[in-house]
N, C-alpha and C positions, 0 to 999 in steps of 0.2 A: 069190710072187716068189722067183726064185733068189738074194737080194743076198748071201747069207754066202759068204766064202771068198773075194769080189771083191778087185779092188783099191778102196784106198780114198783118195777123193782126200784131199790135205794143203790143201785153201782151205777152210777150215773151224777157224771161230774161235771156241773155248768157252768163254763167258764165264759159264756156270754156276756158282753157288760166287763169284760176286763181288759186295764189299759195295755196295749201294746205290749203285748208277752213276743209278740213274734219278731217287733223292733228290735230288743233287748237279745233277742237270739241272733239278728244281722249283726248290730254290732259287737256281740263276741265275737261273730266268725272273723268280722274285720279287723278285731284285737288283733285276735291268737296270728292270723296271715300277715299283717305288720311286724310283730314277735317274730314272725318266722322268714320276714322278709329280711330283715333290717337288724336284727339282733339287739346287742345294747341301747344305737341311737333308736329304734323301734321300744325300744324298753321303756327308756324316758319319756316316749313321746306319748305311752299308753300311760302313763304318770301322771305325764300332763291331762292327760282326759279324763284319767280317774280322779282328781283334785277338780275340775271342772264338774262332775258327774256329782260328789260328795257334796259339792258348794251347792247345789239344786236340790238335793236330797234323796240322791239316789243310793246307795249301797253297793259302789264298784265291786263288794267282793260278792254280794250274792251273784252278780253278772258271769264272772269268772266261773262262778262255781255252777252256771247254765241254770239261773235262774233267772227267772220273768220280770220285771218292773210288771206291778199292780198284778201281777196274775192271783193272786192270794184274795186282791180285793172285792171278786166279782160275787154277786150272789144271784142264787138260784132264781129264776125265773120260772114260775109257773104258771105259763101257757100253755096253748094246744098241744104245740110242739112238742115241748118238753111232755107232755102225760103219754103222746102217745109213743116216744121214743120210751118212755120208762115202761109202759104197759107191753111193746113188741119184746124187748130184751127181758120183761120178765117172762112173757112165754117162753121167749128162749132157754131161759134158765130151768124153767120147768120140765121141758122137752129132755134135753141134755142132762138135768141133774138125773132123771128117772132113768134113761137110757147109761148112763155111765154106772149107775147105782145094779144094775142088769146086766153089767158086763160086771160088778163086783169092788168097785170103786167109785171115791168121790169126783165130784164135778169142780171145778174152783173157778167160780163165777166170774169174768170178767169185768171191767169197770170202762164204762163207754164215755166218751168224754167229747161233750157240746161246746165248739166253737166260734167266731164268727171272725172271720179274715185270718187271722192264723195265731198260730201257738206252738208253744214246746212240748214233744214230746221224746220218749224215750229212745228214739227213731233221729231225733234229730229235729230241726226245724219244721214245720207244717203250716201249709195254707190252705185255703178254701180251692185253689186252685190242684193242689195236691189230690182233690176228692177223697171219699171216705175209706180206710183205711185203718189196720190193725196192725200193730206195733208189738212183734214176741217180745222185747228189752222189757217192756215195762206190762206187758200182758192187756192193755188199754186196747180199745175201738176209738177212733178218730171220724167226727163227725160236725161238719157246718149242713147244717139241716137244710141250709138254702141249695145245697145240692138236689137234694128232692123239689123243687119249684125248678129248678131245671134240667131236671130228668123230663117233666111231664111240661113244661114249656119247648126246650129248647130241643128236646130229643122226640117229643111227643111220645110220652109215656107216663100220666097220670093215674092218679089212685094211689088209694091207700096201702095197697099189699104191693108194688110194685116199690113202692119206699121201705115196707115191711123185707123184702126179699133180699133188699140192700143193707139193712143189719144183721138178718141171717144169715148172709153169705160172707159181712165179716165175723160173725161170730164162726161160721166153720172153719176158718182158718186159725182162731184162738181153741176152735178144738183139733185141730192140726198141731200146734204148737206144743198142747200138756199130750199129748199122743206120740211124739216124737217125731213125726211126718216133716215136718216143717225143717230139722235139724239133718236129717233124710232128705231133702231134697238139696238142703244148700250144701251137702257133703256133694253127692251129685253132680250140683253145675260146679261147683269149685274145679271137678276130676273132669267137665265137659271138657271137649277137643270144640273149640267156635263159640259164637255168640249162639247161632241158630240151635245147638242140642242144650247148650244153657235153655234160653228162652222154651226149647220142647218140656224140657223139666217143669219152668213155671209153668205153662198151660195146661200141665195134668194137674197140678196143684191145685190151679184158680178152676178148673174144673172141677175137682172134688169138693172143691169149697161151696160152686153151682148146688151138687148133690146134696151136701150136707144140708143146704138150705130145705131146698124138694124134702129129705128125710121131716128137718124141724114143722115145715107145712102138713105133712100127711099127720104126726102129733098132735099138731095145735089143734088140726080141723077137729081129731076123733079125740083129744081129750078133752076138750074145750071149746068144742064147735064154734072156733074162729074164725070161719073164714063164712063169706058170703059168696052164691052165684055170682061168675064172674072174676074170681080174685084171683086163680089160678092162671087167667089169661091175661091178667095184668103184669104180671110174674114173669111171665114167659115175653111177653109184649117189653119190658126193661131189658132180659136178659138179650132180646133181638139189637134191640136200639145202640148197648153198648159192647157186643160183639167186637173186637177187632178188625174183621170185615168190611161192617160196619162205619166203624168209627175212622175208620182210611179212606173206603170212600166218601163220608163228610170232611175229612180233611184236603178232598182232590187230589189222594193220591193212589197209585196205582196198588192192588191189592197183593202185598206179599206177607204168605206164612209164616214165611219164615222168620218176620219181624214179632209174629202174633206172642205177645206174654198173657194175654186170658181167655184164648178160643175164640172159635169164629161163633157168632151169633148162632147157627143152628146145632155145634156143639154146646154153645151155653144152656140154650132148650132144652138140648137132648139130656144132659145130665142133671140139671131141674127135674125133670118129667122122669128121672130115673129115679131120684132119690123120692118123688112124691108117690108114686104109684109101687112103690117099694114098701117104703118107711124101713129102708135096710141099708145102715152102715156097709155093711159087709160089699151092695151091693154098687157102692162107689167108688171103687180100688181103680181110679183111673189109669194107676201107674203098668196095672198089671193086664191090660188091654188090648186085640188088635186092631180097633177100630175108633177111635176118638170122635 
């Protein structure tokens, strides 16, 4: 991928280097669950913690109010890392703003947000462990970068567009979101009769989100000849790796569908390679389908 030398977008929030915002989020939960256990004597007792918490110099009320210890403190880090997350999400923005501007409307840029072991978001608690991840409440992308050193260590799936494919596929879902899709499907599973027709609902979602990515690729390449020989087989080589399929039988367990929430690996290709050889929204309407 060409990403050096781009411009780089500024929605990009670096909360690397900040103290324990995800501690601060356990122990709310453990508050509010005490409160909820235990009532009054529960009441006093979170008293007592917060007169503990105050004596150290913490701010028991921002805690309440689902706020971080030190998360405010962190500052930007400008590494590799960081440029080329800011340089893939501003392609992104570029692709998306032009294309929504074409359908006769604006695009409202999302704001990606770098972590490192976890943090708060508008979703709720978040870890590295969580993997990367887009949050409709607060309109944010959720990202510990170290998930790409182990996409390509642990999954073997290396390269730079293959980490590229992973913030354009949660940005399709934040174009899910201002699109109404996203509010569309969770009407959806809410009305689903099982888990398994719930779960069929998310897998054409995380499907389109595949496409949308393929769309923003086939963009980048021909307005901005971003991509190099090879980058599109990287793409496709990630989407394999983390398949549902996939990812159960690395877990040793026996393969069912019906568990699947993001497609089997050679639907995540298939709808990749649909949206890329496309470059057509229209042409990733997974919902409306008979063959996934």
């Amino acid at each position: 991928m060409k990403w050096q030398g781009r411009r780089q977008s500024r929605n990009v929030e670096d909360r690397r280097g900040a103290a324990a915002a995800g501690g601060a989020g356990i122990l709310l939960m453990l508050l509010r669950l005490i409160i909820g256990r235990f009532g009054i004597r529960g009441l006093l007792f979170v008293g007592v913690i917060g007169v503990g918490l105050y004596m150290a110099g913490v701010n028991p009320m921002a805690l309440l109010q689902g706020g971080g210890v030190g998360q405010q403190q962190a500052e930007p880090i400008d590494d590799e890392s960081s440029q080329f997350v800011r340089a893939v999400l501003a392609e992104t923005e570029d692709v998306w703003s032009r294309l929504f501007e074409e359908a006769g409307s604006d695009y409202p840029e999302p704001t990606l947000v770098m972590f490192t072991g976890n943090t708060q978001s508008g979703c709720g608690f978040a870890s590295s462990g969580t993997g990367p991840f887009y949050c409709p409440a607060d309109q944010k992308l959720y990202l510990d970068v170290g998930f790409f050193r182990e996409l390509a260590q642990r999954f073997g799936a290396p390269g730079d567009f293959a980490a590229a494919y992973v913030i354009a596929h949660e940005v399709g879902h934040h174009v899910q979101t201002v699109t109404g899709i996203s509010n569309q499907v969770r009407t959806a599973q809410q009305r689903a009769r099982g888990e398994a027709e719930a779960n069929a609902y998310q897998v054409m979602m995380e499907l389109q989100a595949d496409c949308y990515a393929g769309v923003w690729a086939h963009y980048a390449d021909r307005m901005g000849q971003f991509l190099d020989a090879g980058d599109i087989a990287e793409g496709l080589k990630a989407a394999e790796v983390i398949g549902d399929d996939a990812l159960q039988r690395g877990a040793g367990q026996e393969v069912k569908p019906e568990k699947f929430t993001h497609g089997s690996s050679a639907q995540r290709q298939r709808w990749f390679t649909q949206g890329y050889r496309s470059g057509s929204v229209d042409a990733c309407d997974t919902f409306n389908t008979q063959d996934l």
